[in-house]
C-alpha positions in Angstrom: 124.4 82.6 122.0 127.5 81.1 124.0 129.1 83.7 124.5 126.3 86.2 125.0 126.6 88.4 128.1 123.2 88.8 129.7 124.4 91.1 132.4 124.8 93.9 129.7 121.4 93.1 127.8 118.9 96.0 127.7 115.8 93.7 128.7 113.2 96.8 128.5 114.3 97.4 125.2 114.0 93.9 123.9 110.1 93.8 125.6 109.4 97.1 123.5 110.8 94.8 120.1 108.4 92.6 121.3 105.6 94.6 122.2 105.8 96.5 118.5 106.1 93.0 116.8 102.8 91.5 118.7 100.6 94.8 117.8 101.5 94.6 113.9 101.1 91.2 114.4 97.5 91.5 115.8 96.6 94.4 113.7 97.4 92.3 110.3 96.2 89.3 111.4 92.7 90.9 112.7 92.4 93.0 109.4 93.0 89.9 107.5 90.5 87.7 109.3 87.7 90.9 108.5 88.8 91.7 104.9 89.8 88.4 103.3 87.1 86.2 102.0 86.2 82.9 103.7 87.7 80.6 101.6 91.1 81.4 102.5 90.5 83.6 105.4 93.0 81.7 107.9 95.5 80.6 105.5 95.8 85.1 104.5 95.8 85.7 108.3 98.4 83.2 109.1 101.0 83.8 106.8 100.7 88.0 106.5 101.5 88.5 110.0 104.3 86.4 109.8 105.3 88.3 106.5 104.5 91.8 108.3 106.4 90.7 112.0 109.7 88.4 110.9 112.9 90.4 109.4 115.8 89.3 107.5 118.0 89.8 110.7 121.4 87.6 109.7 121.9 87.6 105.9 121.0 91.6 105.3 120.2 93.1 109.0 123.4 92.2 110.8 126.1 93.1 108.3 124.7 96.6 108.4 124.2 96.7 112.6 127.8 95.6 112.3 129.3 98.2 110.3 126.7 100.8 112.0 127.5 100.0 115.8 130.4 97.6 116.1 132.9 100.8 117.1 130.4 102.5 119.3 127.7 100.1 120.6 128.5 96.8 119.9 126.1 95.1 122.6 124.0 96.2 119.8 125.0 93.2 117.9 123.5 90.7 120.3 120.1 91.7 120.5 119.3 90.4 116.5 120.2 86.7 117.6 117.8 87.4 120.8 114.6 89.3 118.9 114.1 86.7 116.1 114.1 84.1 118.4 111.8 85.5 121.0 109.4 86.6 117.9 109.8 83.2 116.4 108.7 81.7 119.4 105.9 83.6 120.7 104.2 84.8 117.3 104.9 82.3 114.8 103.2 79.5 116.5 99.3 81.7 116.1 100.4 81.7 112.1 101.0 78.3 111.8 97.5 77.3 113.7 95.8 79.7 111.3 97.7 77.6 108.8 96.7 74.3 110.1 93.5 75.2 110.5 93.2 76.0 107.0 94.0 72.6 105.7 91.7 70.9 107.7 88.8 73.5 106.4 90.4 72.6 103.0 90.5 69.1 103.1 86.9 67.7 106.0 88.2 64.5 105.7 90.6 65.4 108.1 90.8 64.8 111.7 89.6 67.7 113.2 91.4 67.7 116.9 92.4 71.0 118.5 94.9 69.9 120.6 96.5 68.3 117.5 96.0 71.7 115.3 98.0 73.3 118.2 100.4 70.4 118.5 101.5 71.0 114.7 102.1 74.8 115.1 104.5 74.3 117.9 106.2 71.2 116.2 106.9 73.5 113.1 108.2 76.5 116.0 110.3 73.8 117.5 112.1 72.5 114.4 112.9 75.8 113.1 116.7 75.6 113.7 116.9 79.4 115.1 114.8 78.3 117.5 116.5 75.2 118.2 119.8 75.9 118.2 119.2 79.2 120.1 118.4 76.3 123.1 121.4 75.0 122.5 123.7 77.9 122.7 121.5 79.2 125.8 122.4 76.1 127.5 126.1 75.7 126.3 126.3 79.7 127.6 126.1 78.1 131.4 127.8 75.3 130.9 131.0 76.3 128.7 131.1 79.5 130.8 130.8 82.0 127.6 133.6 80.4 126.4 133.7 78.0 123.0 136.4 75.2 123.1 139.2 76.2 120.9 138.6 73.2 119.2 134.9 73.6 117.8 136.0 77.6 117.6 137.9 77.4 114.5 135.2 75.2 112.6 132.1 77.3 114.1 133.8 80.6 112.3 134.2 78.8 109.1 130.1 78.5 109.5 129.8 81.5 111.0 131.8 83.3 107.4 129.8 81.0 105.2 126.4 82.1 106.3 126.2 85.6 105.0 127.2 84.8 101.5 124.6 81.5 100.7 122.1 82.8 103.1 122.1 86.0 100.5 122.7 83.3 97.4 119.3 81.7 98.7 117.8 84.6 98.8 118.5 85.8 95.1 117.6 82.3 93.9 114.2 82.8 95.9 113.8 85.5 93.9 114.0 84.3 90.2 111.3 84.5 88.5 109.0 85.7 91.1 107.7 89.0 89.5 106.6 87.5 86.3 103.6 85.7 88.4 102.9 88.4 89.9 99.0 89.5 89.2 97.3 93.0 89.5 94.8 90.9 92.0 97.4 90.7 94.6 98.7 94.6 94.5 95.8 95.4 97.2 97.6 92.7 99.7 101.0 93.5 98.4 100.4 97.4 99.0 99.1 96.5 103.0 101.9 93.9 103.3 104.7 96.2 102.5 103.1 99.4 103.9 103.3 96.9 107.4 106.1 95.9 106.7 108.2 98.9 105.7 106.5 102.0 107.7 104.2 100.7 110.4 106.9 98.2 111.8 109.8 100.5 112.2 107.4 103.8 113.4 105.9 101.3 115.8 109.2 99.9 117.3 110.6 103.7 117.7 107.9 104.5 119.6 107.6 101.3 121.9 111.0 101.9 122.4 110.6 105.4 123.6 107.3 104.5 125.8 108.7 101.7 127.6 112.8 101.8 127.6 113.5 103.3 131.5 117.5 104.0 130.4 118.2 106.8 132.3 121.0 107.8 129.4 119.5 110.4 127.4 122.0 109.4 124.6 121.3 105.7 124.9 117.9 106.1 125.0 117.7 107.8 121.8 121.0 105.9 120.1 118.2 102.5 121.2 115.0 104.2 119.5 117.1 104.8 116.3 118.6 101.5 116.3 114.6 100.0 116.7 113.6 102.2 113.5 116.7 100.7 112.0 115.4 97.3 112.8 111.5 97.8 111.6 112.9 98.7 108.3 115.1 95.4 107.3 112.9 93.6 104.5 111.0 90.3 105.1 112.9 87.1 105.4 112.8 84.3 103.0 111.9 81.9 105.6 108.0 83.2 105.3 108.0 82.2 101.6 109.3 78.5 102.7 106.1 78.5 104.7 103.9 79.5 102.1 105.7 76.8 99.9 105.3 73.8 102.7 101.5 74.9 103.2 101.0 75.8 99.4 98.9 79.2 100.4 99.2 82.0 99.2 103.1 81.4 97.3 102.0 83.9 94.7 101.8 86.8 96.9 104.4 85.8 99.5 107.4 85.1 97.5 106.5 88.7 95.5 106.1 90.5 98.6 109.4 89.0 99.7 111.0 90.6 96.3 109.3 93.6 96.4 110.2 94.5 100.4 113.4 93.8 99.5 114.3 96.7 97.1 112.0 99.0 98.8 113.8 98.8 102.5 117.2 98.7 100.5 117.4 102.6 100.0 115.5 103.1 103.4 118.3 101.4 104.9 120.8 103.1 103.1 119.3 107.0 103.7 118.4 105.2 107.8 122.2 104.4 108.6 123.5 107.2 106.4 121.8 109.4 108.9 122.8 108.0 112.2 126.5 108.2 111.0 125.8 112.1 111.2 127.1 113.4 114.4 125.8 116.8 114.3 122.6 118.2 111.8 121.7 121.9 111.8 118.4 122.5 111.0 118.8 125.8 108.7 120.1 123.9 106.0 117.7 120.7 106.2 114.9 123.1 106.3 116.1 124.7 102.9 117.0 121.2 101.7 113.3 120.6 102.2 111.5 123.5 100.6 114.0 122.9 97.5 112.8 119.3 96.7 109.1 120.4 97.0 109.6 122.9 94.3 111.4 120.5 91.9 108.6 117.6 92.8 105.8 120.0 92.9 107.2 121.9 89.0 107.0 118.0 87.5 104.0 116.7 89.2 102.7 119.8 87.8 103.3 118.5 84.2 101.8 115.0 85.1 98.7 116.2 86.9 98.0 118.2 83.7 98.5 115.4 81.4 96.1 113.3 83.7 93.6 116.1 83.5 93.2 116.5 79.8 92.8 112.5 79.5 90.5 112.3 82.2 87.9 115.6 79.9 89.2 114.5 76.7 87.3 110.5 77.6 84.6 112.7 78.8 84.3 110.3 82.3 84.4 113.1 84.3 80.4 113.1 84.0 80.2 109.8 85.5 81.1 108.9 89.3 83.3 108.2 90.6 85.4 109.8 88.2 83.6 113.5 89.1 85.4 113.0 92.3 88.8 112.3 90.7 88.6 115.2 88.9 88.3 117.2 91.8 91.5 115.5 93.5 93.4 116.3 90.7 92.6 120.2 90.6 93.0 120.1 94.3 96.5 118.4 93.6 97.4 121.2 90.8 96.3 124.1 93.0 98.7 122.2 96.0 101.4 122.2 93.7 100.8 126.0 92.0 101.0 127.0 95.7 104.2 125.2 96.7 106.1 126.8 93.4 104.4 130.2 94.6 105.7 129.5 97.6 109.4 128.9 97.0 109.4 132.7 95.7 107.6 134.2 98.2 109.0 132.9 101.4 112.0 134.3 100.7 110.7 137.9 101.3 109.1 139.4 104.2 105.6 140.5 103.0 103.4 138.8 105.4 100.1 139.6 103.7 101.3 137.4 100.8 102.8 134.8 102.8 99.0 134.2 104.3 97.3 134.2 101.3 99.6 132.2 99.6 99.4 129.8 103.0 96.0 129.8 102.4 95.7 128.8 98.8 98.5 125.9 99.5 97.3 124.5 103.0 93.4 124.7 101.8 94.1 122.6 98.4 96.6 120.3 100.2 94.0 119.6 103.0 91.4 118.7 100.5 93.8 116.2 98.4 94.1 114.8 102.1 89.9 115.0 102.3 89.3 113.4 99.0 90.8 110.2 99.1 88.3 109.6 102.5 85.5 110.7 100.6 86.9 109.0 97.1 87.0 105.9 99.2 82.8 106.4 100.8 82.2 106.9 96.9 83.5 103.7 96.1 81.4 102.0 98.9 78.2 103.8 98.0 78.5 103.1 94.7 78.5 99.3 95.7 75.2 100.1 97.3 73.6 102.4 94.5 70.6 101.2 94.8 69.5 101.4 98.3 71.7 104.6 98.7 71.5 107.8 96.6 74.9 109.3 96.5 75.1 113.2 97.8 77.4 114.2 95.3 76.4 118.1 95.5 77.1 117.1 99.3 80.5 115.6 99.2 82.4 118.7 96.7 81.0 120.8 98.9 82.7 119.3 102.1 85.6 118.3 100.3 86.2 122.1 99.2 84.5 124.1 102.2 85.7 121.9 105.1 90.0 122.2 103.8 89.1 126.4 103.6 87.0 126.5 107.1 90.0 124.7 108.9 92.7 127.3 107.5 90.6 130.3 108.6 90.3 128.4 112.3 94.0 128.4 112.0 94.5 132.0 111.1 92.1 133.1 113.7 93.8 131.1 116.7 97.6 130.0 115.4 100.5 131.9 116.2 102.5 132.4 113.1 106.6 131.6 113.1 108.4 133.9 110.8 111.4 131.9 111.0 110.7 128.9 109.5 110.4 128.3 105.8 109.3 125.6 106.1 105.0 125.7 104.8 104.7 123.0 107.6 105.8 124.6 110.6 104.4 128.1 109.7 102.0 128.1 112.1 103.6 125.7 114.4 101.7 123.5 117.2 98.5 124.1 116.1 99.3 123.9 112.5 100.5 120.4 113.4 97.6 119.4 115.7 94.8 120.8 112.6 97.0 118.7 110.0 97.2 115.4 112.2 93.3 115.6 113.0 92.2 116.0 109.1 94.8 112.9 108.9 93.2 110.8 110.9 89.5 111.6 109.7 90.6 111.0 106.4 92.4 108.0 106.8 89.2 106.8 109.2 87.1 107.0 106.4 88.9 105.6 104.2 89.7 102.7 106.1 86.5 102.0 107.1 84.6 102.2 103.8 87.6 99.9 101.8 87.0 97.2 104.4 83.2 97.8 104.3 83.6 97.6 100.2 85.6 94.5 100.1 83.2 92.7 103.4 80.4 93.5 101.1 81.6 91.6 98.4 84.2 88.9 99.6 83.5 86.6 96.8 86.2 89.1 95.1 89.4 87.6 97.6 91.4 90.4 97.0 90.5 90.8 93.2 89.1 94.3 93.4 91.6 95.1 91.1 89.6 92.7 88.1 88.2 95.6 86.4 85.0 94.3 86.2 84.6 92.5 89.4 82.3 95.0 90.6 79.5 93.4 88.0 80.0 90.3 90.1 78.8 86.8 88.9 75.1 87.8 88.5 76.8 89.5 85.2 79.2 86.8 84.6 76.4 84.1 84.3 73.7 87.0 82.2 77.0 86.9 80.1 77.3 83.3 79.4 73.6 82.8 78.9 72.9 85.5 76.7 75.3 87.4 75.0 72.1 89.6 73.5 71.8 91.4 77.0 75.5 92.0 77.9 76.2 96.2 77.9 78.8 98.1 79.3 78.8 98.8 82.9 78.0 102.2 82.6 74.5 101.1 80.9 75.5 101.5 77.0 72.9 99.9 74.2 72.7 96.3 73.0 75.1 96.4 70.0 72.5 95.7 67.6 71.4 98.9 68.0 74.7 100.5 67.9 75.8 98.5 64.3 72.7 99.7 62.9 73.6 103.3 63.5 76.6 102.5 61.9 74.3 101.8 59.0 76.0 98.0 59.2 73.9 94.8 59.4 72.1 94.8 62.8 73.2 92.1 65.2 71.5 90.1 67.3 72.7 87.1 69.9 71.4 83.9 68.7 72.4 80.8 70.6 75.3 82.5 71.9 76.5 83.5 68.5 76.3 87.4 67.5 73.9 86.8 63.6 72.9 89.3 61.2 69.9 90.1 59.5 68.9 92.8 57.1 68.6 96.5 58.5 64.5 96.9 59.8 64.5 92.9 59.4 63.5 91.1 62.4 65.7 88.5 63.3 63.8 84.9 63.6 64.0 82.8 66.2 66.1 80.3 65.1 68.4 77.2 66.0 71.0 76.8 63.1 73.8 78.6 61.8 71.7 78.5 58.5 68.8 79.7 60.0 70.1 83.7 61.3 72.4 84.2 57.5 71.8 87.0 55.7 71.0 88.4 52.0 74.3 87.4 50.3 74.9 91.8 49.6 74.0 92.4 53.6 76.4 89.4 54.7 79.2 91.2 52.0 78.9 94.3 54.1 78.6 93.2 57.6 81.8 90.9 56.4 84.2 93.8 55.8 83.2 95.8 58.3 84.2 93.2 60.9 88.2 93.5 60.2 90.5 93.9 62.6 89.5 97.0 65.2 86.2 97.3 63.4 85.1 94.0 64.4 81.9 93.3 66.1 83.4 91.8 69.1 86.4 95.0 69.0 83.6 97.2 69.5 81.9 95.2 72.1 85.5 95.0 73.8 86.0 98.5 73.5 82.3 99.8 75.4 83.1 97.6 78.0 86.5 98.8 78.3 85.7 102.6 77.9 82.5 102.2 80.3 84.2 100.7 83.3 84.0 103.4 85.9 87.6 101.8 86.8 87.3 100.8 90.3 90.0 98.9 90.4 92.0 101.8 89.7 90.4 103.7 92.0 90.5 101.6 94.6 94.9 101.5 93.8 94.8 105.1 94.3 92.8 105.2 97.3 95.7 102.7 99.0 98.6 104.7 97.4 97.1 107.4 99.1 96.6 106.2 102.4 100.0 104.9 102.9 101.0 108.7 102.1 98.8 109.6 104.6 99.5 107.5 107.3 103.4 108.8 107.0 102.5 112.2 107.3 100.4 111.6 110.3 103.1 109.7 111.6 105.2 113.1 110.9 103.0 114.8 112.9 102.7 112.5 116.1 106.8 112.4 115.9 107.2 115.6 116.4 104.5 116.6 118.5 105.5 113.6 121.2 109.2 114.4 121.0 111.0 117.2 122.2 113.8 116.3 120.3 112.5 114.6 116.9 116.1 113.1 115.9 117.7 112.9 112.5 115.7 109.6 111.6 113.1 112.4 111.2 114.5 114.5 108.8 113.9 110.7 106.6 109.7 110.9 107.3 109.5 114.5 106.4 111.7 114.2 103.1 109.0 111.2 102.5 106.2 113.6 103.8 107.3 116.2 101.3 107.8 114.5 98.1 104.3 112.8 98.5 102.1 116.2 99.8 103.6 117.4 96.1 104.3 114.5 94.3 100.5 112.7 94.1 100.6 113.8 90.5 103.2 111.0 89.8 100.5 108.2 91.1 97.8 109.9 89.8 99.4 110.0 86.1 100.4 105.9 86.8 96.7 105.2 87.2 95.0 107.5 84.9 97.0 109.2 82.6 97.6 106.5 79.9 94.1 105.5 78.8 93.9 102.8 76.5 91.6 103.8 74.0 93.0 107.8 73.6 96.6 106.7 74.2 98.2 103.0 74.6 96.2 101.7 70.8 96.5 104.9 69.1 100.3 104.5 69.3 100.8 100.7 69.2 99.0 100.8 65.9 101.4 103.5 64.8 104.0 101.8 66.1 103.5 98.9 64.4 102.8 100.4 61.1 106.4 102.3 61.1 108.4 99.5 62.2 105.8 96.4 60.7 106.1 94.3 64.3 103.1 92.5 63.1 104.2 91.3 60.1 108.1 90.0 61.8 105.2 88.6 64.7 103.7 86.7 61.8 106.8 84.8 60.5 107.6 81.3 60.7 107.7 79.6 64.0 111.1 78.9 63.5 112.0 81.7 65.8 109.6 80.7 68.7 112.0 79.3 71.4 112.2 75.4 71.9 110.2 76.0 75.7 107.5 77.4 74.2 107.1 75.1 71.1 107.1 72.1 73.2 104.6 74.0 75.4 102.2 74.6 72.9 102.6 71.1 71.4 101.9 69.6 74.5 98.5 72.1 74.8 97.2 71.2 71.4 97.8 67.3 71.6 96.5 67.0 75.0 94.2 70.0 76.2 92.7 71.7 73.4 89.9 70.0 72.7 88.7 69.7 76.0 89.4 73.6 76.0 87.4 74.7 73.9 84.1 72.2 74.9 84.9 74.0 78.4 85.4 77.8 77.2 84.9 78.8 73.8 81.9 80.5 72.5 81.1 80.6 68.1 80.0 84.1 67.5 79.1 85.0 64.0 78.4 88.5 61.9 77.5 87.9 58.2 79.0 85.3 56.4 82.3 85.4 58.9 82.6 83.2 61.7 85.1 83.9 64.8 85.6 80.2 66.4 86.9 79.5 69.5 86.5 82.9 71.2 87.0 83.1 74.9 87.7 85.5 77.8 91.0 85.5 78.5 90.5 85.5 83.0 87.9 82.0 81.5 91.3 80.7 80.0 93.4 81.5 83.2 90.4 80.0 85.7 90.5 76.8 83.3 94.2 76.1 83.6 94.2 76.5 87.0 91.1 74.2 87.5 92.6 71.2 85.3 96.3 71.5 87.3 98.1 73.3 84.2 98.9 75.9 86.4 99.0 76.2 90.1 98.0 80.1 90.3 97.1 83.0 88.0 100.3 84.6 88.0 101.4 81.0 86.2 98.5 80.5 84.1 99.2 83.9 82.7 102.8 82.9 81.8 101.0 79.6 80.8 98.6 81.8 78.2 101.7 83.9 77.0 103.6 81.0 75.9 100.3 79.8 74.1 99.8 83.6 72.8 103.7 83.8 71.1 103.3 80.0 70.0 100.7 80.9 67.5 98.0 78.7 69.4 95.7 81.6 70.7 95.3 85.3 70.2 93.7 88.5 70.7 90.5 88.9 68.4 92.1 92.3 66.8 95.8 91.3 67.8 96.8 94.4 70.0 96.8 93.2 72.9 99.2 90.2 74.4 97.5 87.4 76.9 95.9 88.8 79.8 94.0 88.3 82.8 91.1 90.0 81.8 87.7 90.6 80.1 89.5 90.8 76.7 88.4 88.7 73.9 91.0 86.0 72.2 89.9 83.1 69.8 92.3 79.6 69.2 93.8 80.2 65.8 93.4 77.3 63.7 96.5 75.8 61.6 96.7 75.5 57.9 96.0 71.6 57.7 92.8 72.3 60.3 91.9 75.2 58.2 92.1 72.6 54.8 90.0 70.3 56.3 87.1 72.4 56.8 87.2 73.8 53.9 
């Protein structure tokens, strides 16, 4: 900052920074404030703006404006020390009042003062030392004359070369161990975060730049709007997760969003300044470049969306919603892709009449993929209000198939069709790109409006759509606890005592929270003891060895509710995969059509555009092509058959790691008792008892309410420790410790096990 020139700073240029920074700003924060539930409403929309608005400009930013610009502009150098500053100062003050006043809601016996809320958020702005210092060097600029004494030169470069290298040590250490707390809870923030982050930030600071910079340099105009994208796209700093560590809000998905942003915007960067080191690009070869990488994508996605399909009929939930609709998103995916492959063969010849039709048959399938996440997403949201609201299902396929096939035919009726370009995109030019941005934006609409409706509707979840059985909400939860006789799978499967009876096994009843058997066509009395609900001794032989291992009672309770989830927490993943997808192609389409000359940063968005129109089959074989039941157990039980993991996991605990032993020591001396008074549940079949079973999201809510562990991502490492310490595990033993409705039981030690006896 001393020896800053101002004279040759582009101040139009740093307002449009500014100008991009406050509207994602805004935009997160007023999204956060309507999405996040009230108990930690103001502590989300404090800290995620900051996350979404404040780069890493001096430890990863500058090196690479340095070797980008130091030859050709390097004025360009100077504008990272006067941007963070200018954002630290004007938009971090709002996030650390959100912050502040999130502690007082936290803790009433506070003083609540307003002027002293405000008074806090500037003291934190003011003590930063970017801020600070960039005071300082402002001041010393006028006094010293640009010019540092040649005495305090030398020993301001050996700071100056010392930065880059801990600043980047800091930031790997702030990284260690971050991912492992990492939750599925916090994917829907994480996904927004870096979607803000990573492709709002950059697109919006190109086009500020390009609205409000008056250069009259054509070549510096455009050199500034690259350098802006170039700016958006450096990763969050890991100054936001020392806020979230001095308030202690929201560490978990901060410090994982720092990690995550970080290897995301690495090869953005890379592919960003290997572009503007291009001098020259011809379009015939990038446009060929293009068409070859959808073939390959859209030739494997192919493969995947197959795969996903055959799960999807083979678990039969294609009957139930909102799986119908999946299924329909996945042939309109397939059909994209045949087109794209048909395509690649017939663009290359000039038979017009097949060109069209095949135009038609990719551009009406890609259109509805586009379509059917916005109506996926108003499933979602009806569902949540089935019964006020009966779902138009015939409605909705219609729409989703009609509407794709009735825009095409307005586009072959009015469009002007360019022979030149093979390109599917630009066959039809302008109004090809105008139809594409509209059915964009309606989709995206939807589906932004019915997620926020769906999570306003039930804020209780905070972000934990992705529990799978959150939908059921706490009405279930509490049915559940106090009577296990009339818990069924959510899709409305029978009690299981009729279900073991048609396996011709004792039937089952819930007694006292404990699963008892009686004789087939015997009613079950109404009683109080363990004694009281035993069987005939031949009945209780039976029932007895037909509850081993998977073919347990509580397995096959486990199981119905696993296979009758209608999965909305994977829906709802697919639904914001999607809309980040969609959100870059309409930002394709707005680049090109407000730009007469689009730029090579360009060529970046439309590889992105292209690999995602034809590669959906990759995220939609992520979420649903590895079904538990038809996939994951079937081959960890043959796994472990071939290689016997289960019998090396039931050695000695000599192998269990001297962490983890003292762990579980501690948990058993200290906490176990008071555990299970807190948690467990006795459930009985026959003459065999399973003590001490327990949810494994009731363990991880316990550990966090006694101070064991500070946030589910820890209490889950917390569990696993137990889990491979031999002090808890799954009912059946396939699964290891998770946050979920999954059924464990505290396994009792030999000298335990003697004593009741």
């Amino acid at each position: 900052m001393v020896v800053l020139n101002f004279s040759n700073v582009n101040w139009s240029f740093l307002c449009s920074i500014l100008v991009a920074k406050a509207s994602v700003f805004f935009l997160v924060c007023i999204l956060t404030l309507l999405v996040a539930s009230p108990e930690s409403r103001f502590s989300k929309a404090g800290l995620f703006p900051i996350f979404a608005t404040q780069s890493n400009d001096f430890a990863l930013g500058y090196p690479i404006v340095e070797a980008l610009y130091q030859t050709t502009y390097p004025e360009y150098l100077q504008y990272i020390y006067l941007v963070a500053p200018i954002s630290l100062m004007m938009l971090n003050p709002i996030g650390f009042i959100f912050c502040e006043i999130q502690k007082w809601r936290d803790n009433r016996s506070m003083s609540h003062n307003k002027m002293k809320i405000v008074g806090l958020g500037l003291l934190r702005v003011l003590r930063n030392p970017i801020v600070f210092m960039v005071f300082i060097g402002i001041a010393s600029n006028f006094i010293l004359g640009q010019k540092i004494p040649v005495y305090l030169e030398n020993f301001l470069d050996g700071l100056a070369s010392s930065f880059s290298g801990s600043a980047l040590f800091y930031l790997g250490l702030s990284m260690v161990g971050q991912i492992k707390k990492l939750t599925k809870n916090a994917f829907v923030a994480l996904i927004l975060l870096i979607t803000a982050k990573l492709l709002m930030m950059p697109l919006f600071c190109r086009e500020m730049v390009e609205l409000l910079d008056k250069n009259d340099s054509l070549v510096n105009h455009t050199s500034l709007s690259n350098y802006a994208f170039l700016y958006g796209v450096f990763p969050a700093a890991p100054g936001v997760a020392i806020f979230a560590n001095q308030f202690n809000m929201e560490v978990e998905i901060i410090t994982s969003g720092m990690v995550i942003s970080t290897f995301v915007s690495a090869p953005i960067m890379y592919v960003s300044a290997w572009l503007l080191t291009i001098p020259s690009m011809d379009p015939n070869p990038l446009a060929s470049a293009i068409q070859n990488v959808s073939f390959d994508i859209s030739i494997v996605s192919l493969v995947s969306l197959i795969w996903s399909l055959t799960v999807i009929l083979l678990s039969k939930k294609y009957k139930q919603l909102p799986h119908m609709l999946t299924t329909n998103l996945l042939i309109a995916q397939v059909v994209a892709c045949i087109g794209m492959v048909i395509w690649n063969f017939i663009i290359r010849e000039r038979n017009i009449t097949l060109q069209i039709l095949v135009f038609i048959l990719l551009y009406s399938s890609l259109y509805s993929t586009y379509l059917w996440t916005g109506f996926l997403s108003l499933t979602l949201l009806l569902l949540k209000k089935r019964d006020v609201i009966k779902i138009p299902v015939g409605f909705i396929i219609v729409a989703g198939w009609g509407i794709p096939t009735l825009l095409v035919g307005i586009l072959l009726i009015t469009g002007e069709r360019n022979t030149d370009s093979i390109d599917s995109a630009f066959f039809y030019g302008k109004y090809q790109m105008v139809t594409t941005a509209v059915t964009l934006f309606i989709s995206i609409l939807i589906s932004g409006i019915s997620l926020l409706c769906m999570n306003r509707n039930g804020q209780e979840t905070d972000y934990e759509v992705l529990n799978p059985y959150s939908h059921n909400g706490q009405r279930e939860n509490s049915e559940r606890e106090g009577n296990e006789e009339s818990q069924t799978s959510s899709s409305g499967s029978p009690p299981f005592a009729e279900s073991s009876a048609e396996r011709g096994c004792c039937s089952c009843q819930t007694i006292n929270g404990e699963l008892c058997c009686s004789g087939e066509g015997e009613p079950v009395s109404n009683a109080t003891t363990n004694d009281s609900c035993s069987p005939p001794t031949e009945t209780a032989n039976q029932c007895e060895s037909q509850c081993s291992s998977e073919n347990c009672l509580l397995a096959q309770e486990e199981q119905r509710l696993q296979s009758g989830d209608k999965q909305l927490a994977r829906h709802v993943l697919l639904c914001l995969l999607l809309i980040v997808g969609l959100f870059a192609n309409l930002s394709s389409c707005l680049w090109w059509l407000f730009n007469q000359e689009p730029g090579r940063l360009y060529v970046e968005l439309q590889f992105f555009c292209a690999v995602f129109n034809f590669g959906q089959g990759f995220i939609s074989f992520g979420i649903f092509g590895l079904d538990k039941h038809l996939i994951i157990l079937p081959f960890k039980r043959r796994f472990e058959f071939l290689w016997g993991s289960r019998e090396e996991a039931e050695q000695s605990e000599s192998s269990v790691p001297e962490e983890i032993r003292m762990t579980c020591q501690q948990f058993v001396h200290y906490h176990r008792d008071v555990c299970v008074r807190s948690i467990v549940k006795d459930r009985r079949c026959g003459a065999k008892t399973s003590t001490g079973i327990f949810f494994g999201c009731e363990l991880v809510n316990w550990l966090i309410q006694v101070g064991l562990a500070s946030d589910r991502g820890e209490a889950v490492m917390y569990g696993d420790r137990l889990a491979k310490g031999g002090v808890i595990q799954h009912i059946t033993n396939e699964f290891e410790f998770q946050d979920e409705y999954l059924y464990y039981r505290f396994i009792r030690k030999r000298s335990t096990m003697t004593e009741s006896h």
